[in-house]
C-alpha positions as CSV (number, residue, x, y, z in Angstrom):
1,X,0.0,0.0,0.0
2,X,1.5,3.5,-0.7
3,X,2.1,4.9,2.2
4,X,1.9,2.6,4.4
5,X,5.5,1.3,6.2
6,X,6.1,-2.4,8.0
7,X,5.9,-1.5,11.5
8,X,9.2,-2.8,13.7
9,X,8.3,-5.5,15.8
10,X,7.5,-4.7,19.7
11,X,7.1,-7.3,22.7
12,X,3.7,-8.2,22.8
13,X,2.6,-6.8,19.6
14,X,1.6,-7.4,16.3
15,X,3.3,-5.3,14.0
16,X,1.2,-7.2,10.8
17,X,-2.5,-6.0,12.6
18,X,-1.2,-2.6,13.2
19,X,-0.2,-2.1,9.8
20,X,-4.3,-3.7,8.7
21,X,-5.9,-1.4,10.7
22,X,-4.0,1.7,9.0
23,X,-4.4,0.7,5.5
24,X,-8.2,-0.1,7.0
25,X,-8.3,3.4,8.4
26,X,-7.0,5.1,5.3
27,X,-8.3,3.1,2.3
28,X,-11.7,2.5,3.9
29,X,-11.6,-1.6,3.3
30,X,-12.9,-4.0,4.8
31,X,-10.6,-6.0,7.7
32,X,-10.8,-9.3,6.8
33,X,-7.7,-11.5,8.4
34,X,-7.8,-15.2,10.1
35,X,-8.7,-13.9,13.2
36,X,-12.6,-13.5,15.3
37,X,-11.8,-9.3,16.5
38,X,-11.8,-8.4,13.0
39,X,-13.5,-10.7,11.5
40,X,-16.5,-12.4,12.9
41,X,-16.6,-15.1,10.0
42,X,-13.4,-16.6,10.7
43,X,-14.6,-19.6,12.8
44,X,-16.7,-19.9,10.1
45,X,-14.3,-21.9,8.3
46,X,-12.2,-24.1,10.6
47,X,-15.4,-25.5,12.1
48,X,-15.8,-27.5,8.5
49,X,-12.8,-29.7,9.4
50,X,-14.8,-31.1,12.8
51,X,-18.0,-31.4,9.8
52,X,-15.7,-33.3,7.7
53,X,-13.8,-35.5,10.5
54,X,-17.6,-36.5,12.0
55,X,-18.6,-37.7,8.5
56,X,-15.6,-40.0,8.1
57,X,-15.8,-41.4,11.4
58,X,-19.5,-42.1,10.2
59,X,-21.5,-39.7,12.3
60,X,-19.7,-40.1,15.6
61,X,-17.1,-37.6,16.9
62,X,-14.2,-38.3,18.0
63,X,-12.9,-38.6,21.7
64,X,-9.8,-35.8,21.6
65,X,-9.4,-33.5,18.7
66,X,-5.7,-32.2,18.8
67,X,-5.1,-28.1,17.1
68,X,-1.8,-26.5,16.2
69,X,-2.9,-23.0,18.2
70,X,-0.7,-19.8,17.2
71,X,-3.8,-17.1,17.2
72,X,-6.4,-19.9,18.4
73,X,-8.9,-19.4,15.5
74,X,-8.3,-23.0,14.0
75,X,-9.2,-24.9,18.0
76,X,-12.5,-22.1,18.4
77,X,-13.2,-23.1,14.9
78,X,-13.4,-26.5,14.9
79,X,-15.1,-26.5,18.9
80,X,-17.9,-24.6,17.4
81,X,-18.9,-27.0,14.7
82,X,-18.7,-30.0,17.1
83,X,-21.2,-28.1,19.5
84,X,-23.2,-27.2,16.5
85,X,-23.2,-30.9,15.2
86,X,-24.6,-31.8,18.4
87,X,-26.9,-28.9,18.7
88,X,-28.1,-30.7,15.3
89,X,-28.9,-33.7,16.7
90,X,-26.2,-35.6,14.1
91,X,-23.9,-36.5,17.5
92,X,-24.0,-37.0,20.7
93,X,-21.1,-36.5,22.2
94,X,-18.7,-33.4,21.7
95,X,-14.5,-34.3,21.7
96,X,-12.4,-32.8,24.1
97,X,-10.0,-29.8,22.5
98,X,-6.2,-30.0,22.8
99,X,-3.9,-26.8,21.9
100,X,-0.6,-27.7,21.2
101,X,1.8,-24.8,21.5
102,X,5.6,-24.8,20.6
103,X,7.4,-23.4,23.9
104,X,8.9,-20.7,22.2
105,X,5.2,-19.0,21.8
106,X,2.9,-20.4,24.5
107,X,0.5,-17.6,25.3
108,X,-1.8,-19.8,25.4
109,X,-0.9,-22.7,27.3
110,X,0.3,-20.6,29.4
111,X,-2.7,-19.1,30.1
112,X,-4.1,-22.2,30.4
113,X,-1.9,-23.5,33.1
114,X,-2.3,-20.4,35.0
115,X,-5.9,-19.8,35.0
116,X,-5.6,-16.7,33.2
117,X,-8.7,-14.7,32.9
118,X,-9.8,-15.3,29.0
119,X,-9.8,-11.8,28.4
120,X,-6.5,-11.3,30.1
121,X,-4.2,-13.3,28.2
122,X,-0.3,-11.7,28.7
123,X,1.5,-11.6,25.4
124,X,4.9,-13.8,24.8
125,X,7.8,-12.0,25.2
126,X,10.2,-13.2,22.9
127,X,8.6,-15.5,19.9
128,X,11.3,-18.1,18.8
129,X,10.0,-21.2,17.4
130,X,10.9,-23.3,14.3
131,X,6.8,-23.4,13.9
132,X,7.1,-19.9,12.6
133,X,3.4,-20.0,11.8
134,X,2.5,-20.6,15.5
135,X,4.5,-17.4,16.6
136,X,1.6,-15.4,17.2
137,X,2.5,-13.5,21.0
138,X,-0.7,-12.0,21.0
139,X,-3.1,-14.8,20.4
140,X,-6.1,-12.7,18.9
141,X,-8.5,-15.7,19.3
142,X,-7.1,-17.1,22.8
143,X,-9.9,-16.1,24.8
144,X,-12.0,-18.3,22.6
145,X,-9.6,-21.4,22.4
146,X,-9.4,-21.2,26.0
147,X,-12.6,-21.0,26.7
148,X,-13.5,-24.4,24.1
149,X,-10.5,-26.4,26.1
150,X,-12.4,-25.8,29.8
151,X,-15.6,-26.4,28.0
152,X,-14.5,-29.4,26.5
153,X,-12.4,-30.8,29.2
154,X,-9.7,-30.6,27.7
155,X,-5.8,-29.7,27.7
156,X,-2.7,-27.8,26.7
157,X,0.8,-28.3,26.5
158,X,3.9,-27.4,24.6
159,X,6.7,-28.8,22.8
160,X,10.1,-28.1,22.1
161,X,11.4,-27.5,19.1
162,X,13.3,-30.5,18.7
163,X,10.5,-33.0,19.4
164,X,8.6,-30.8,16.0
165,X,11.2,-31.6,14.1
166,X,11.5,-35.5,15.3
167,X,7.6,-35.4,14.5
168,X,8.6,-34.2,10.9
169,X,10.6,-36.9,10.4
170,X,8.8,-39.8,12.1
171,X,5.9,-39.3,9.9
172,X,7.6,-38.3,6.7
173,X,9.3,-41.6,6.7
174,X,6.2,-43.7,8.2
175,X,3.3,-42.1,6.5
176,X,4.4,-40.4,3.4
177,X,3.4,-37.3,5.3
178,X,5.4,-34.0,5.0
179,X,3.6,-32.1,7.5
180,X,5.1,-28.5,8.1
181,X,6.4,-27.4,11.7
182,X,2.7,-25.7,12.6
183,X,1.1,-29.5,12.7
184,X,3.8,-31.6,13.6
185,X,4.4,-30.1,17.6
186,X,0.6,-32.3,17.7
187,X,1.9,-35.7,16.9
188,X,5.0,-36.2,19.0
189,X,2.8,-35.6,22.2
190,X,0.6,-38.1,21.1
191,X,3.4,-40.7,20.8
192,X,5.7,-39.0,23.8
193,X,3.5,-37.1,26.1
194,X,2.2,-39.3,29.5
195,X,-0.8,-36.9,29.8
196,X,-2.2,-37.9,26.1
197,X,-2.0,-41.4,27.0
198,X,-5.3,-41.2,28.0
199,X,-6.2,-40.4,24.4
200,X,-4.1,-43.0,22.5
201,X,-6.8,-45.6,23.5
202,X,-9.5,-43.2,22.4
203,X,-10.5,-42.1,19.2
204,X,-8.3,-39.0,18.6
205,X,-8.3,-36.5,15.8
206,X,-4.8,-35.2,15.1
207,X,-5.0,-31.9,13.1
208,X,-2.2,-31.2,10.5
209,X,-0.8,-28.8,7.8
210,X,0.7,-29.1,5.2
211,X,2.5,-26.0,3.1
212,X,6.5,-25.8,1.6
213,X,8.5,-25.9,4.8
214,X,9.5,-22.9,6.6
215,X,13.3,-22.8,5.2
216,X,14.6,-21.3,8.6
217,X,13.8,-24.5,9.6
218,X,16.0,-26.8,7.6
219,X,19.1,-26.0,9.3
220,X,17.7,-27.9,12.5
221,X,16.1,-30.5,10.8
């Protein structure tokens, strides 16, 4: 946009939304990012993947449903088309929501392991994660996502970035899968993670993505 210059990046800001909201301001459009504050259609979208997972389990949900979280759109999402579904009649049961988190941007967890007010959720400091699409320190939807994960009775937890990159490999080589860094901190807890075990008996939903891979990444992995 003429005129408009990339804001430096501040603790506990997000230099990308500031710059929306001035071309917003000064161009007169219409704020339409992948987040709920600005844009009340958002959830509209992710909630299709619990649609699609509930039809290929053959009408049934599942037991756990497991989100890459950065902003905490995708987890809202996909909570509010299982409670939909059951509002429907077409389940009757509703999962339980896990955010995964990489624990070099864990606003969320935690906030969850702190019983943060939902509307009080501190930024991260210092975002530094090799699931760069994750780093979001002010989650704009984490008030939502936390609110699905003590509605749903369920969890959050973080991983390191070396168990991401172990989870890239482990299911590149077994499944044929070349997930990118956002999806793969939610296998390895499945596999590693004591708490999930709980879940690896149950039917789990394991949500991945899959785009070229970050190339700050490849270094590490």
């Amino acid at each position: 946009c003429e005129g408009i210059s990339r804001p430096e990046r501040a603790d506990g800001e997000d230099p990308t939304v500031k710059m929306l909201k001035e071309a917003c301001d000064r161009y007169n459009w219409y704020p339409c990012p992948s987040f709920g504050p600005m844009n009340p259609y958002q959830a509209e979208g992710p909630k299709t993947m619990s649609f699609e997972i509930v039809e290929g389990l053959g009408w049934a949900s599942p037991d756990w449903v497991v989100v890459p979280v950065g902003a905490g759109g995708a987890l809202a999402g996909n909570w509010k088309g299982y409670r939909e579904f059951e509002q429907l009649g077409l389940i009757k049961s509703k999962p339980s929501m896990v955010a995964v988190q990489s624990t070099g941007c864990a606003p969320v967890v935690r906030a969850y392991e702190r019983n943060m007010d939902p509307l009080k959720i501190v930024p991260w400091e210092r975002p530094d994660s090799v699931a760069t699409g994750l780093m979001d320190p002010l989650p704009w939807d984490g008030d939502a996502a936390l609110r699905a994960i003590k509605d749903s009775n369920g969890t959050a937890l973080a991983v390191t970035n070396g168990e991401i990159l172990e989870a890239q490999r482990i299911l590149a080589k077994s499944e044929g899968i070349f997930a990118d860094q956002r999806g793969n901190g939610n296998f390895n807890p499945i596999l590693a993670r004591p708490l999930m075990v709980g879940a690896i008996t149950a039917r789990c939903a394991i949500s991945l993505t899959q785009r070229p891979c970050d190339p700050l990444a490849w270094p590490q992995f």
